[in-house]
N, C-alpha and C positions, 0 to 999 in steps of 0.2 A: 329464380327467374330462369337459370337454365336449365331446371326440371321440368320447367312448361314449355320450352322452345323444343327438346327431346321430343316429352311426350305427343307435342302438336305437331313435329315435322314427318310423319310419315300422313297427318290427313292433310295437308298441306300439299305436299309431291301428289297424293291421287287424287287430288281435288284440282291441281295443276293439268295432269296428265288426259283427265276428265274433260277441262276446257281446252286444251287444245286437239285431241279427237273430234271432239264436237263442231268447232272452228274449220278444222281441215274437211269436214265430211259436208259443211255446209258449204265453202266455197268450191268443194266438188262439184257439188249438186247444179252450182248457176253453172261453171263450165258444158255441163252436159246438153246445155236447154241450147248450148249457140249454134248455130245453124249451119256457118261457113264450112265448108267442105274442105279448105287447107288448116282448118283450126281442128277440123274432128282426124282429118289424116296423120294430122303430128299427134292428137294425141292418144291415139291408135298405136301409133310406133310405141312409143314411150310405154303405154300400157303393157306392149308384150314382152319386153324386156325388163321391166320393175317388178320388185320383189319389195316383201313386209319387212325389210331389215331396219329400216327408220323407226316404223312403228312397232318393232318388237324389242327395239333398245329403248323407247320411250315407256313400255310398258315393265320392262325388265329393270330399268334404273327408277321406277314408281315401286315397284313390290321389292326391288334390293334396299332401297332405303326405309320400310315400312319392317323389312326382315331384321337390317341390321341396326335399327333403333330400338326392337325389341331387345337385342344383345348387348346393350350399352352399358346396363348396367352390371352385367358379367363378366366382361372383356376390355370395356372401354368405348372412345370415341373411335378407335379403329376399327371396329366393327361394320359403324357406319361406311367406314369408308371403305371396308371389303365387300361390304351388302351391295353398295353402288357396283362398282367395279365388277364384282361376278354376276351381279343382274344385267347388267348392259351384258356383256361378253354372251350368256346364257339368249337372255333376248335378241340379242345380234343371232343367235346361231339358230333359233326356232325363225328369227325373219326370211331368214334364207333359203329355207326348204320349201317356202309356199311361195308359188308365183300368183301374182294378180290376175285376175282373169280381164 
């Protein structure tokens, strides 16, 4: 049983990571359509100052646990937990160098 929990948990994190992309990019979408002129001026502000670093730790703790579950069986269960840990940190650091437009 916990050979199938391993092997399942890195489609699992990008099948996770997968619906909440999709989720956030959908309630984007209706935000954009409202009309109010103090609702598009905040979120105007807020656009020029946000950066990818949310979405680059969510992509990066997705492929850190897909990486370090591959290593499970050579290293251990630490592995996973280095995979996470440097995927987040790695993805935090790609999020930051892009600003939103």
């Amino acid at each position: 049983m916990c050979d199938f929990i391993f092997a399942a948990l890195p489609w699992i994190a990008l099948g996770g990571t997968v619906a909440v992309v999709v989720a956030y990019n959908s309630n984007k979408k209706k935000d954009k359509y409202q009309s109010n002129e103090k609702i598009d001026s905040i979120a105007k502000e807020k656009t020029d100052k946000e950066n990818y670093i949310t979405l680059g730790m969510l992509f990066g703790m997705a492929f850190g646990t897909a990486i370090g579950s591959s290593f499970i069986d050579t290293f251990g269960t630490t592995a996973l937990t280095y995979g996470i840990c440097f995927g987040m940190l790695i993805g935090a650091l790609i999020g930051v160098f892009f600003k939103k437009k």
